[in-house]
C-alpha positions as CSV (number, residue, x, y, z in Angstrom):
1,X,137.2,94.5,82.4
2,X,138.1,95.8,85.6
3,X,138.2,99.7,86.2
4,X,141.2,101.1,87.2
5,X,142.2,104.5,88.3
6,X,145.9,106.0,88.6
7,X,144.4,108.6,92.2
8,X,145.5,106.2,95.7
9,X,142.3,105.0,96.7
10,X,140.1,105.3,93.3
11,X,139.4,101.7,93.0
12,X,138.4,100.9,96.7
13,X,136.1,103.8,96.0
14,X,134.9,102.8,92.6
15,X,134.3,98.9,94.2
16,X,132.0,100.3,97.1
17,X,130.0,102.2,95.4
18,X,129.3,99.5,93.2
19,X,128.7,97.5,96.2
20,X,126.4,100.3,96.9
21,X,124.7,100.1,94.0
22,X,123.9,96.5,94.2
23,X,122.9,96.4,97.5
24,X,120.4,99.4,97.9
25,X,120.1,101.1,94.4
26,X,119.3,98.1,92.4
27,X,115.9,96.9,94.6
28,X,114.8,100.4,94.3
29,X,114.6,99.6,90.8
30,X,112.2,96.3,91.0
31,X,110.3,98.1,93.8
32,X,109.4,100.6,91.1
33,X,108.5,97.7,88.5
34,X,106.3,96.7,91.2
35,X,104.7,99.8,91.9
36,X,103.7,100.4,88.3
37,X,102.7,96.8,88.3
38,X,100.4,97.4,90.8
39,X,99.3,101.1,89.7
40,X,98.5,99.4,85.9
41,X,96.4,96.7,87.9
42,X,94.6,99.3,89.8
43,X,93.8,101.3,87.0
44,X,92.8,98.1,85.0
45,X,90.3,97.3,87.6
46,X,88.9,100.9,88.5
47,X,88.0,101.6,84.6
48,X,86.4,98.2,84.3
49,X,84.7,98.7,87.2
50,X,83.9,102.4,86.4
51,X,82.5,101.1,82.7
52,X,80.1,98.9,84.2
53,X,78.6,101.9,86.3
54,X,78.1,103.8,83.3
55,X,76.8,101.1,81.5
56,X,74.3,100.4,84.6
57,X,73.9,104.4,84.9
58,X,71.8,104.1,81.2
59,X,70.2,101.2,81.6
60,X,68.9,102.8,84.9
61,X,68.3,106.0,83.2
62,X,66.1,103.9,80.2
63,X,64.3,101.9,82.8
64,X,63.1,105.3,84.4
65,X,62.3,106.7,80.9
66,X,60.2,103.8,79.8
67,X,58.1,103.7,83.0
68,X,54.6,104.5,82.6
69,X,53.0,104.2,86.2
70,X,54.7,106.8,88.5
71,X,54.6,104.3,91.5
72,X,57.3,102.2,89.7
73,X,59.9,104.8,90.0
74,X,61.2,104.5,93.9
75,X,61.4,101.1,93.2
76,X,63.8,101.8,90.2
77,X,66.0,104.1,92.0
78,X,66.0,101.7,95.3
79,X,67.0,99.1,93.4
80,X,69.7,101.2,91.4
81,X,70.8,102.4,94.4
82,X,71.1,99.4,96.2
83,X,73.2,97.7,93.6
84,X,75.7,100.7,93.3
85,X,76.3,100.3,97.1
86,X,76.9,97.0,96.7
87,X,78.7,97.1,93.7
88,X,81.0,99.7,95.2
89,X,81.3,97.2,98.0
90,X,82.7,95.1,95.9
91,X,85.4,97.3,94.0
92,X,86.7,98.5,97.4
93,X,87.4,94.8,98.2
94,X,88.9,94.1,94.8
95,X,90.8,97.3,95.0
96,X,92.3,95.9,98.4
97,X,92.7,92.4,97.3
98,X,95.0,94.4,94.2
99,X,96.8,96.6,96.9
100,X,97.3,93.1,98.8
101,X,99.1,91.0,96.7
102,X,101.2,94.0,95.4
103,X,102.6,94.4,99.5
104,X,103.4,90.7,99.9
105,X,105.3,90.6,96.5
106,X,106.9,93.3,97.3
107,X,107.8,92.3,100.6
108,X,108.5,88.7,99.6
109,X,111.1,89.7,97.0
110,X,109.1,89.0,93.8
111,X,109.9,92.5,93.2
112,X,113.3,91.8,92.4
113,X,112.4,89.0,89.7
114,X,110.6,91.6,87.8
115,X,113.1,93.5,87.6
């Protein structure tokens, strides 16, 4: 049912502004469903990532524990702190590859279908 107002003028105002709202208020909207999207995929891959160092951080911490000849220990912590720079490596390209596809559906549109 069409809105109608008894004030001269009221309806042409009432039909822009919901051409308004179609037009620039609406994609707002899916651009947020994107965004949080994107946010929950970043935060899914950051905590799996961040588990794993953890996880990596004990078994690291065991390894030093259990060793008996001194010498073995730089070669524990180089090769702990090799795979953590690696690792890291890694995340920050996952992180970008996340922050990737977010932009091009976004900027594609697919924003709007998730809305």
């Amino acid at each position: 049912m069409k809105k109608t107002s008894k004030t001269p003028g009221a309806n042409e105002a009432l039909e822009r502004m919901a051409e308004m709202e179609m037009t620039f208020i609406r994609p707002l909207g899916a651009f947020g469903a994107a965004m949080a999207d994107a946010w929950l995929d970043l935060c899914d891959e950051w905590t799996g990532f961040v588990t794993g160092r953890l996880r990596q951080d004990v078994r690291t911490a065991n390894d030093m524990l259990q060793c008996r000849n001194p010498a073995d220990l730089p070669k524990i912590q180089s090769a702990f702190f090799q795979k953590a720079l690696d690792e890291y490596q890694e995340e920050a390209n996952r992180m970008n590859t996340v922050i990737q596809k977010a932009s091009r559906d976004i900027a594609s549109g697919n924003a709007q279908d998730a809305a």
